[in-house]
N, C-alpha and C positions, 0 to 999 in steps of 0.2 A: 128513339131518344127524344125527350121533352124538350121544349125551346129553350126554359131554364137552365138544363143540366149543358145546354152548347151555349148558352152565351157564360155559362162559367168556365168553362172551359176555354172560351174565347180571351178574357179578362184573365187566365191564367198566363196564356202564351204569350199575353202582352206583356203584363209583370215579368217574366221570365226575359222576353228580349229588354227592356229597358234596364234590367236587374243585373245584367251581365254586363262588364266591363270591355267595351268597342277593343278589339284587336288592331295594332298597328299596323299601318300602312306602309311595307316596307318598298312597295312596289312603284309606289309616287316620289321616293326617295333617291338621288345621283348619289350610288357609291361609289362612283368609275375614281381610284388613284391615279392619279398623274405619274407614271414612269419618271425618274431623268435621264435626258437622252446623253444615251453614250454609243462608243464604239464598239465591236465585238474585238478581239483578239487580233493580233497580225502576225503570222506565221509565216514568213517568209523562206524560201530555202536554197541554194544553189540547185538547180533541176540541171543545167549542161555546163563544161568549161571545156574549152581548147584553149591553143597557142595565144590568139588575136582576139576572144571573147567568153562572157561571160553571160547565162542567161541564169534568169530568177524566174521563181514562179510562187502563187501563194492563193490562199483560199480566199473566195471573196468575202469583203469586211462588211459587216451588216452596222443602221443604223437601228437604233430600236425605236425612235420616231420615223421609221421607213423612208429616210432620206436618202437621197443619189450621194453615193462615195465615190470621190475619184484618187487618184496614186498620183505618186512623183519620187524621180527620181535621180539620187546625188550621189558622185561619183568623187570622191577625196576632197566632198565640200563641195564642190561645184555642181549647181541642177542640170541633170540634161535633161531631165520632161517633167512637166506636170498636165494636171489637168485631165488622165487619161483613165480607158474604163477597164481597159484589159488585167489581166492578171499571171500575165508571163510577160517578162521583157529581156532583150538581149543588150548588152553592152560591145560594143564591136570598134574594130580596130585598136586594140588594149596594144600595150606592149606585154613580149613572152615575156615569162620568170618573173613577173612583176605583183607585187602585193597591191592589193587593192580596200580601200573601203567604201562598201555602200550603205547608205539610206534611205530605206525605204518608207515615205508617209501615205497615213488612209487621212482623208478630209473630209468632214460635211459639212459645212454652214457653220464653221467657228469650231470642230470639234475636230480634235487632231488626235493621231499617237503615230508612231514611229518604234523603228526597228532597224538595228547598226549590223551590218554583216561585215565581218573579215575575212579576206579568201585574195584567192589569187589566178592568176591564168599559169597555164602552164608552161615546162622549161622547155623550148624548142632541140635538136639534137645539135649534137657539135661539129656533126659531121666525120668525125671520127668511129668506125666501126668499134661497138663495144659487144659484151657477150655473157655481160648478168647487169639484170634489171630486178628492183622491185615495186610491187606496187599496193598503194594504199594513200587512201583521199586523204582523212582524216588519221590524226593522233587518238582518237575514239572509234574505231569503225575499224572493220575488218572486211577483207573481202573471202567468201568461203563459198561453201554451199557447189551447185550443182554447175559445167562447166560446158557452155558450145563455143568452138571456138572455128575461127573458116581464116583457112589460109588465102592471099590477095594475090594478084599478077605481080604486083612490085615485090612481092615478099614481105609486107604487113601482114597483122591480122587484125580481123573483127573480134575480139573476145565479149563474151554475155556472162554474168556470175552474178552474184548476191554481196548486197551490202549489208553486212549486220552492224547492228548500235547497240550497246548494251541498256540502250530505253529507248520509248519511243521517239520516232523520229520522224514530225508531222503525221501523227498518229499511226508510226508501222514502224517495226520493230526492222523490218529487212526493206531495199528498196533493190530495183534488179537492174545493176550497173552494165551498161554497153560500153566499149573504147575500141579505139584505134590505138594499134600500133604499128610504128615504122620498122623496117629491116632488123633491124636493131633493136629493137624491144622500147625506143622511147614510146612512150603514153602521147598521142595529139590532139584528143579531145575524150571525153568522157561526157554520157546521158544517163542519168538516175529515169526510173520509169516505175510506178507505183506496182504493191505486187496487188495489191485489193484490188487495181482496177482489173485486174485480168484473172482474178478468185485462184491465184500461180499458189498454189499449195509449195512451200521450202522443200518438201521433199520430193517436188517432182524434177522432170526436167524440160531444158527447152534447145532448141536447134535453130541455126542462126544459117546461111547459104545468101551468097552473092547476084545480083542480076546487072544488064546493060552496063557487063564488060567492065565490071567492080566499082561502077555507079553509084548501085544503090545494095540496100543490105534488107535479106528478110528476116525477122525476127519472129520463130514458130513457136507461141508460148499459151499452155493452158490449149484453148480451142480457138485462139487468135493469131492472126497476121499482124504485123506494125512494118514495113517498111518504112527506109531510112536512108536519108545520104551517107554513102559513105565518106564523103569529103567534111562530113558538120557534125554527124547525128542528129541532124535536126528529123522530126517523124515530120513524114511526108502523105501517108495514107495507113491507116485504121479499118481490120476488119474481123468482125466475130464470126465465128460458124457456129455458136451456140446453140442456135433453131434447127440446124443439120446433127451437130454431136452433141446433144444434151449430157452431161454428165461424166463428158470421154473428154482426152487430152491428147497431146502428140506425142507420139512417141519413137517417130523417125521421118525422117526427113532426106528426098533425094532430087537434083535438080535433074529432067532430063536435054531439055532444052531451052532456049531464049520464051518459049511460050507455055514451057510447063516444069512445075515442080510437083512431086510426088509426097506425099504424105499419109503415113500410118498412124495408127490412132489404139486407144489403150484399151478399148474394145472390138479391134478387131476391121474396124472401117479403112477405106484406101480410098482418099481422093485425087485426082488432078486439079492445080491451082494454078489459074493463069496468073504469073509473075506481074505484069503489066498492071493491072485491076482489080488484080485479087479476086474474080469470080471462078468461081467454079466451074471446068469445063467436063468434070463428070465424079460421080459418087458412087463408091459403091460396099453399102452396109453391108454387115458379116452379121448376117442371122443365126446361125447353123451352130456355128461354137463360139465359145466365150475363150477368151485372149487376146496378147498384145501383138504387134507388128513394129519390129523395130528392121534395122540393118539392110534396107531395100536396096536392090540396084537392076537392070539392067543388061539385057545383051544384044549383039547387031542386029535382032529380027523385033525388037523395043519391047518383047516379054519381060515381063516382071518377075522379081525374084525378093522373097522377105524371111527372115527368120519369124515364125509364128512361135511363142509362147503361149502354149493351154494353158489357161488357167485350171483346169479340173486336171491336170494330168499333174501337178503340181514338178514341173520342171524332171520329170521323170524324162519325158522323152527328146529325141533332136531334129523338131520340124522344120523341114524350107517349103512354101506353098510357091507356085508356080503361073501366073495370070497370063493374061495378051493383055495388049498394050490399051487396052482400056479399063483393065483391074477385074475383066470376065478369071475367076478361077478357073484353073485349066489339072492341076496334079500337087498330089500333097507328096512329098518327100519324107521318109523317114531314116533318123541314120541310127546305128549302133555308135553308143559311146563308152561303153562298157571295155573296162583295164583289167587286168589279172593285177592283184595284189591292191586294190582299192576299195575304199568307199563308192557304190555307184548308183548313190541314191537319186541323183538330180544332174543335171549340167545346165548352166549359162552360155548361150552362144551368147556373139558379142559384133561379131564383122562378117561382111561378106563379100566379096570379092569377086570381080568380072573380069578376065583377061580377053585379048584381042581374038583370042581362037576359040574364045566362049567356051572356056573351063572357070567353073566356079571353085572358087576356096571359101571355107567356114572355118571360124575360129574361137573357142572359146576356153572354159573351165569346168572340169569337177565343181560344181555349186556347195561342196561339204569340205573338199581338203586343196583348194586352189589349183590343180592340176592341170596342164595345158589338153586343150583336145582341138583339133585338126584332120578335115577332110579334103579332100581333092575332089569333085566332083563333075560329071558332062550334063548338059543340059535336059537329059533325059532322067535323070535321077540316081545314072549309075558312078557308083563308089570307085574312084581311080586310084587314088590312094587317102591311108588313115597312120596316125599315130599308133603305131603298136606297144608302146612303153611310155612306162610315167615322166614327164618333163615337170619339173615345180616352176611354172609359172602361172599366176592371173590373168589372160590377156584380157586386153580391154579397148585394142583399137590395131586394127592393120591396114596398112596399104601400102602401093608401088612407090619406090623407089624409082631415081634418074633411073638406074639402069634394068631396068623391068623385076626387080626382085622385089620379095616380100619382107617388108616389115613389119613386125609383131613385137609391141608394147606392153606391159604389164608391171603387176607388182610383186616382188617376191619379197614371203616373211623374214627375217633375218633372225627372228627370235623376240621375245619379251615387247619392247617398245620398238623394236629395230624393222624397218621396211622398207626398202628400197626400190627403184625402178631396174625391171630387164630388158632389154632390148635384141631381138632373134631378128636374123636375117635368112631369107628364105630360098631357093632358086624354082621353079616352076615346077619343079620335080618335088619338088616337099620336102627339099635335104638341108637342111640347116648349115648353114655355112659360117655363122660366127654366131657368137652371144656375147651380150658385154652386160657386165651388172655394173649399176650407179653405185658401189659401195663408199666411194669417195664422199660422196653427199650427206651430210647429215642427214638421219631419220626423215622419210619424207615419201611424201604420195604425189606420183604425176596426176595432171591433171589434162593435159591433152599436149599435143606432139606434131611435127609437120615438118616435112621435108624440103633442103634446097638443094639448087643444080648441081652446086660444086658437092653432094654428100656430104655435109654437115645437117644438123638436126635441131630444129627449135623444141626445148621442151617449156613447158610451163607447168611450174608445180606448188606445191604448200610444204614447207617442214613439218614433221611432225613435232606436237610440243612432249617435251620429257623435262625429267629432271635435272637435265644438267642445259639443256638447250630450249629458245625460246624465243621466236621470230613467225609471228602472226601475217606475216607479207606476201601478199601471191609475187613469186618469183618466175622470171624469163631469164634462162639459160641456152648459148648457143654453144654449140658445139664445133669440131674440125671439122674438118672431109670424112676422119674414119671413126667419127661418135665420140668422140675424146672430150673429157674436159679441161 
């Protein structure tokens, strides 16, 4: 190329850049908007209440110029704290039956809001034995859903259930209520417990059991522990076995002593759980087959004993698997449950039972037409005695009796809306000695049940709702010496 033809070329590219109109410079420019600084939201909630106190708890309140927020709080106008970082507080020494109001403020540097709660502590007893309770926090809220329930030494109980809201309710729709009750079915305190922090799916369930001699209380939910005082409800220790049961849940529960509780899982795993620490003092995964373990218990030589549900057998058949006392498998049980004149497609066990001579009892249902079934069984797997005819009942929970007999719980259809509780009384022989059906009761489904000395009976239940009837309230009912209402 000529020297002419590049220095035109030259002179071109200069025209061209001079020619063209400079682009802005948006990079030398401050577009940052100034925010105004405000608060986020204050959500506040009653998380516990008894007799003498009340606790709050709430999300932390953000500034959006990342300033420190601190709380305070007012108790019928009056401050008892400010200045503080936490985000649960208890109110303490309240008076029982007493309404209360609080306010709660978030502060940063001149920026406020506030949040008014009305509530109350609870009604203490009167001391007089009564023998119907019902129970429910709120005037919008229901307590429903899935039920553990552990009878105390004094004759309280720990009950665990579900709080529904008909909206959210500190963004959950259900929250998973614990209380006390006394002899008598008053309420002494009540714990709300989130169910998202424990991923507690509404349709599962969870199992609740006593330690250091009705102390403290374990709470067996999703693939977690929470112990708890039994005196407060206050949570005392927190622990997940997630990294051990990825993807599993509990799905029975049996204390055997001061140093260990038993736990079955919804695939099939058996742990031991020191109560104390909640670590693990052995595990033992179920590789082999796929199903549950519910209904564990025990016999003098500390062999294990569980109802195994296959899940690939689809409730066809009636397993009890058989360990040593470290959850080593030792013998898989199989029982006939098959009726002349029935549906025998499936059965539900449901209980199992360990007497002092180390005879086992199993108890359950036709899984198709509600029909009771019942075996007698020796530790070796042999069948001592079975139901040979159709009983209509659902069982769904048994145990001894003051005087060594068996009670056996359930529901029976009544027809259309109608359903009621039956109660079988057993003798060690497998001879049914009474039945009494709840027909007095309006439409209704037990919810769990528990024995006292004198032979009277606590039930707790829900009415069914129908059309002429309609009371959302979980109910505590006690009964006589002979089941009577």
């Amino acid at each position: 190329m000529s020297i002419s033809l590049r220095t035109a070329f030259l002179w071109l590219a200069v025209l061209l850049l001079y020619g063209c109109e400079k682009d802005k410079d948006y990079g030398s420019e401050d577009n940052f908007i100034d925010q105004p600084e405000q608060l986020s939201e204050l959500k506040a909630e009653v998380s516990a209440a008894g007799t003498q106190f009340i606790e709050l708890q709430w999300p932390v309140v953000k500034n959006t110029h990342f300033k420190d927020v601190s709380y305070a709080l007012y108790l019928d106008g009056l401050k008892v704290i400010e200045g503080i970082n936490a985000t649960k507080y208890s109110l303490i020494n309240l008076k029982a039956g007493q309404k209360y109001t609080i306010k709660i403020s978030a502060s940063s540097e001149g920026k406020q809001i506030e949040q008014i709660i009305n509530t109350s502590t609870l009604t203490p007893s009167t001391g007089n034995p009564t023998i119907y309770q019902e129970y429910n926090l709120h005037s919008y809220s229901r307590i429903t859903g899935p039920t553990a329930l552990k009878q105390l030494a004094d004759g309280g109980h720990i009950a665990v259930r579900l709080l529904q809201h008909p909206g959210t309710f500190a963004d959950e729709n259900f929250k998973v209520v614990v209380f006390k009750v006394d002899q008598s079915g008053n309420m002494l305190w009540y714990r709300l417990l989130s169910v998202k922090a424990y991923s507690f799916s509404t349709y599962g369930e969870f199992f609740v059991t006593s330690h250091k001699e009705d102390q403290e209380g374990l709470l067996f939910i999703q693939n977690s522990v929470v112990k708890f005082s039994v005196k407060t409800g206050e949570v005392l220790l927190e622990k997940s076995y997630a990294d051990r049961l990825p993807e599993q849940s509990f799905e029975s529960v049996f204390k055997t002593s001061a140093q260990e509780v038993i736990a079955g899982t919804s695939t099939g795993s058996l742990l031991s759980i020191n109560p104390d620490d909640l670590s693990l003092n052995w595990h033992q995964p179920n590789t082999n087959q796929l199903g549950s373990i519910v209904a564990i218990n025990v016999d003098s030589k500390k062999n294990i004993y569980y109802i195994f549900r296959n899940t690939n057998e689809r409730n066809t058949s009636i397993r009890v698997h058989k360990c040593d006392s470290k959850g080593q498998f030792l013998n898989n049980f199989l029982f006939d449950g098959t009726l002349n004149n029935e549906s025998n497609l499936g059965f539900w066990m449901t209980s199992l039972l360990v007497d002092e001579q180390d005879n086992l009892y199993l108890f359950g249902r036709n899984s198709d037409f509600n029909f009771l079934r019942y075996f007698k069984f020796s530790t070796d797997g042999t069948v001592l005695k079975k139901n040979e005819k159709s009983d209509y009942l659902s069982a769904e929970k048994a145990f001894f009796n003051n005087k060594g007999e068996i009670v056996v719980v359930g529901q029976v259809d009544g027809g259309g809306l109608n359903t009621y509780a039956g109660l079988y009384i057993f003798d060690k022989e497998m001879n049914i000695k009474s039945k009494r059906y709840y027909t007095e009761i309006p439409s209704h489904i037990i919810r769990g049940i528990s024995g006292n000395p004198d032979g009277s009976y606590n039930i707790f239940l829900n009415f069914r709702q129908t059309y002429t009837y309609e009371n959302p309230n979980f109910v505590f009912i006690k009964t006589d010496a002979d089941g009577n209402i």
